[in-house]
Structures are given as C-alpha cells and as structure tokens.
N, C-alpha and C positions, 0 to 999 in steps of 0.2 A: 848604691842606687841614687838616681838624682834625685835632688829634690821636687818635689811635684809640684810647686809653684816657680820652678825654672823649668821646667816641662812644658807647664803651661805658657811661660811668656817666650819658650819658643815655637811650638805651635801658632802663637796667634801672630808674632812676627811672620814667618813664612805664609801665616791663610791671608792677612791683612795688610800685612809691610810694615817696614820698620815707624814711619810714622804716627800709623795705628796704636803701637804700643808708648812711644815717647810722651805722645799727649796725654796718654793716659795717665796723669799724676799719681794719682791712688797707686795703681799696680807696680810704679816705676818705682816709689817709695817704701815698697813692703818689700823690694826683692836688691834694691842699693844696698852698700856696706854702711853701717852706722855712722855714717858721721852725721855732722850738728847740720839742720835745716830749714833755715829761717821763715818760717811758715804760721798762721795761726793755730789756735789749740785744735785739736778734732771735736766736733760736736760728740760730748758724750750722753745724747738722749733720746739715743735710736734705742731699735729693739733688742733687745737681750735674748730672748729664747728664737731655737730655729725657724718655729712658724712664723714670726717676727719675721727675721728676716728675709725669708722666705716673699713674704706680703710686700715687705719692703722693697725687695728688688723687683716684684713685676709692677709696683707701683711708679717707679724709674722709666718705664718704656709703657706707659699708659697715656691716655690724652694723643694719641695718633702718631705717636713712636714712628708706625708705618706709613702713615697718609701723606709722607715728603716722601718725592721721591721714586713712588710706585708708578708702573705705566699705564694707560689707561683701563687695561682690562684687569688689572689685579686689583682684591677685595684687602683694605684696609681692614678691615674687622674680622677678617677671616689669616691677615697676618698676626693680628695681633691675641687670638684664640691660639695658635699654632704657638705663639713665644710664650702664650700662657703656660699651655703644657708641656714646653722644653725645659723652662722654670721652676716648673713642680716636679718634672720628671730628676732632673739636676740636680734640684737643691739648690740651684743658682742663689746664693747667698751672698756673694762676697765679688768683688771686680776681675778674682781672674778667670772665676768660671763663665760671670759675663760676659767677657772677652773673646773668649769659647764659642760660647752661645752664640754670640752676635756672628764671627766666623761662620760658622754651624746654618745659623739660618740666610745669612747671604747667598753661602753654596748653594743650598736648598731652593732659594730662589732663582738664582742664575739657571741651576739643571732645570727650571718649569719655564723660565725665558728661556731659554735653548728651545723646548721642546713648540713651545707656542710661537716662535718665530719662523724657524723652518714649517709647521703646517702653513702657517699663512701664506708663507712664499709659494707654498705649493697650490692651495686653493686658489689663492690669488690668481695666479697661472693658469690654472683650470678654468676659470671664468673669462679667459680670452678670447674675444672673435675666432681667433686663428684654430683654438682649439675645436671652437665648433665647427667650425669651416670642415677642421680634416674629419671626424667626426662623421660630420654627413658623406662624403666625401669615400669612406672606410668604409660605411652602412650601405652605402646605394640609395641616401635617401637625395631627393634635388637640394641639390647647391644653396637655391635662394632660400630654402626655410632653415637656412642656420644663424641667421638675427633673431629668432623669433623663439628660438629654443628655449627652453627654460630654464634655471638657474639648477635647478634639481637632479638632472638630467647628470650632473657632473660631481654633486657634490658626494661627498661619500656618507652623509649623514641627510639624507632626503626628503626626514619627515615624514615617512610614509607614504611620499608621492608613489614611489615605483610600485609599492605593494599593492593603491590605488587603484593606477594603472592598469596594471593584472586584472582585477576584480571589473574596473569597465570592462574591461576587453571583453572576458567574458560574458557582462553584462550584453555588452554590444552584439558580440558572435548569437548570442539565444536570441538574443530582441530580432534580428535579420532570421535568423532558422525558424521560428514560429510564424514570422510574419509571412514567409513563403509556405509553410506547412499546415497553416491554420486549418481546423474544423470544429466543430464544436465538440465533437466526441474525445479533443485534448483537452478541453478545460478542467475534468478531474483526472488531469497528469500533470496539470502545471508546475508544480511545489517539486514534485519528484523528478519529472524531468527536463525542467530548466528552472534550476536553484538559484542561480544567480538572479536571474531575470527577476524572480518571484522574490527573493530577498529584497530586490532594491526597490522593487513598486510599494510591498507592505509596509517596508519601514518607512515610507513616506508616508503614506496614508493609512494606522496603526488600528482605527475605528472601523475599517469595511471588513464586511464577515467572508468576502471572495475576493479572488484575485481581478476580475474581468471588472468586478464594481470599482475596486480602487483605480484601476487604468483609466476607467470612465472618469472617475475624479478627477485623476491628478490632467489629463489632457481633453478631457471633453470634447471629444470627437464622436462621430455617429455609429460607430462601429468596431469591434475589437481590432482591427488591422490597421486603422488609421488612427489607434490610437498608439497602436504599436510604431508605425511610421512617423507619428509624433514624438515620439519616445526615442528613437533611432537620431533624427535632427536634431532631438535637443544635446543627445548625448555627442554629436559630432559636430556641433558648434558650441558649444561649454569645453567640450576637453579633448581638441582634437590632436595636441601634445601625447594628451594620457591613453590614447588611442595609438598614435605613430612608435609609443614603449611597449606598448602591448602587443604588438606583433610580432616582438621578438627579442626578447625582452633579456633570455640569456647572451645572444648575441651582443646584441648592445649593451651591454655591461662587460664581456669582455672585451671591448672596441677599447670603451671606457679605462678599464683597467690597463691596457695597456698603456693609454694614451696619458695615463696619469705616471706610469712607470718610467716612459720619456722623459715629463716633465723631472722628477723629481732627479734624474742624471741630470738634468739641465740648471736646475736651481738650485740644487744642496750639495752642498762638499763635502762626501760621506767622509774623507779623510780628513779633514778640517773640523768635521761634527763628530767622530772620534775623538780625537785628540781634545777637542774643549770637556767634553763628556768626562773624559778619563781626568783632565786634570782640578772637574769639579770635584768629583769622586774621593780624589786624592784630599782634596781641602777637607771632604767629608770624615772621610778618616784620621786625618791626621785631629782635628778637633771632636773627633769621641774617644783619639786616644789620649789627649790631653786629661779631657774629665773622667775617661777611666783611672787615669795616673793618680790623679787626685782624691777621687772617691777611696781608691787602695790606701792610699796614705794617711789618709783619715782614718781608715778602717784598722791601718796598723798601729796606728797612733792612739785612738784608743782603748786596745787592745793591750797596749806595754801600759796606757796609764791604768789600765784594771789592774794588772798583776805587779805594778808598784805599790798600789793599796793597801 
C-alpha cells in the first residue's frame, strides 16, 4: 500500500499542478529522501495536542484567506465559514491535508462559478430588447409596448409580480362586473361574491365596519359606482403591465418558457458545461480520496501502535 502522504502529494499535484506542490516547502520536505538540508531550526513552540493543531491550522487561512481574489458576488465570510468546517471536519492538521483542502475548496468554488456564470449569461439574454420584441410579437400583444415591459415579465425569479398580477386581474375583472351589475340589494353579497374586489378595498382601509364605507374613503366619490370607476383607473394606470399578465397569464409564461429555452441553446455549451462539470467533480474526488488515504493510515497506524504496547 502506498504511503498516504505520497497519496496525498499526488492528488494535490494532479488538482493543483505541479507547481502548487514544489513551493510548498513544508510538504516537499516531509516526503524527500533524507538527505542533509540547509535550512533553519523548526519552531518547536507550536501546539502539541490535536485541538492545537487543529486551531492552528484554521488560524493559517483566517484574516481574509478568501477576500483576494473572489469575484464580486461571492461572500468572503461565508468562504471562510465553509474552510472552517472542512478543517474541523479533516482534522486539517498538518500541510498535506491542507493541500487537500485547499484543492477541495477551489473545486468547490469553481463548480458555484460555473453555475452562476452561465445563469447570468442566460438572464443577461433574457433582458434583451430583442427578447421582448419577439415576445410581444409570439403573444399578439402590439409591437410598440415591448420597451416598456418589465424586467419581471422574463425573470424566472419575479418577486411575486406575476402572482400579483393574477390577484389585480381579478381584482379588476369584479371592480368592471359590479360596476355594470350594481344595486343595492348586492351590498350584503359583496365579501362572498367578489372576494378579490372586497379583499383589496378592506385591506386598504382596515377601520370601516363595511365595504361601500371604505370605497367612499379610499376614493371619495359621490356614489358607489364612481367610486368603483375610480378604482378601476387607478388600477389601470398603476399597473397596467400587471393587467396585460393577467390576461393570460399561463400563456405567457409558456411564450416565456420557450423563449428562454432558445436562449440558453444560444449562450451555453451544454457539451463544454459538461465536460468543465465532470472535470471539477473529478478534482472533487480525487481530494476526498487523498484525505480518505490518510485518515485510514492513521487509523492503521494507531491501531498496530496499541497492539505493540
């Protein structure tokens, strides 16, 4: 069986390159033949016991380990939490498991740049005039209102606009069917039937003990119909986006959908995004199997010095 600190220094050769290990004195020195090397003494006034060194080694990659270097959207302190507990997890005690480790969380991070670069390219994309263009274009809506679109309309993370949306629409459809239907014999029907409607007037005005009184409030108009008719305007020059979703709402999300399917044939190299994928993967294994080699050899190791005892 090899040794498990030549295990390790070819793992981290092959995750890192050969360079990686050369500089690294320490490890290059515990795994050379003995001969004589003119060097100073080793500080012997580190820690002794495992939690020691333990401390010791995440004390090494503390003070912003990660803040060179990272791109602007990754969290320094949320790298440096993550190598906390690779450290703890390890036992990272010593330079070769380091070596490992550091391997280990580069993959780690390249596989979450991989993933957050292609979305960008994609959103990025989706946010194009041209997108919107065809868009309107696929829906049947006019041409000229696709400057005006909204950002939401495309993103796959919306915020809650489209569910909005929905919720006007219906707000809108009741506010137009009452206003044509009115009498006074619906006023104790209102709640039950036109929910929406009656939802979004009370929660504006939470104080009126009726519906008809709150409308009076919030639009103050002479009469329940004009105040409905006031209601109807507001809602169609405030959101007249979240109105043009609301009318069809599954449709236009599969426009969407497709349109976003295009894009992503257009901008990402499934085969290219494969192969990076697999060959981080590879990195990922090959340095758990390093520190698995090592943890075993330790484990055998103290196991034959029990039963020399």
């Amino acid at each position: 069986m090899k040794d498990a600190n030549v295990v390790a220094i070819q793992a981290i050769t092959e995750i890192n390159g050969d360079d990686y290990v050369t500089s690294n004195q320490e490890l290059v020195v515990t795994q050379m033949p003995q001969t004589k090397i003119d060097r100073k003494p080793a500080n012997k006034s580190g820690p002794k016991s495992q939690a020691g060194k333990q401390k010791s080694a995440r004390n090494a990659f503390k003070s912003g380990f990660f803040s060179k270097g990272l791109l602007p959207w990754e969290d320094a302190k949320g790298q440096e939490a993550q190598w906390k507990a690779l450290v703890d997890y390890w036992g990272a005690h010593d330079p070769a498991r380091v070596g490992l480790l550091r391997g280990l969380e580069f993959a780690l991070m390249q596989q979450e740049r991989l993933m957050v670069i292609e979305r960008d390219k994609i959103l990025g994309a989706m946010q194009s005039v041209d997108i919107a263009l065809e868009f309107c274009r696929r829906s049947g809506l006019l041409t000229i209102t696709y400057m005006n679109l909204p950002t939401w309309f495309f993103k796959i993370d919306d915020e809650g606009q489209k569910e909005w949306a929905i919720e006007l629409g219906d707000v809108h459809a009741e506010a137009l069917h009452l206003k044509e239907h009115y009498h006074d014999r619906l006023v104790g029907r209102i709640e039950k039937d036109y929910p929406h409607l009656y939802r979004f007037v009370m929660e504006q005005y939470k104080a009126s003990p009726s519906f008809s009184i709150a409308l009076g409030q919030l639009y103050k108009q002479q009469n329940t119909i004009l105040n409905l008719a006031a209601l109807i305007n507001q809602l169609q020059e405030r959101y007249p986006h979240h109105l043009t979703w609301a009318q069809d709402p599954e449709r236009y999300q599969l426009i969407i959908n497709g349109l976003r399917s295009e894009v992503i044939e257009k901008v990402v190299d499934v085969d290219k995004s494969i192969a990076r994928a697999a060959a981080i993967q590879n990195r990922v294994l090959k340095s758990l199997a390093g520190l698995a080699a090592m943890n075993q050899q330790e484990v055998q190791a103290s196991a034959a010095k029990r039963l020399s005892e």
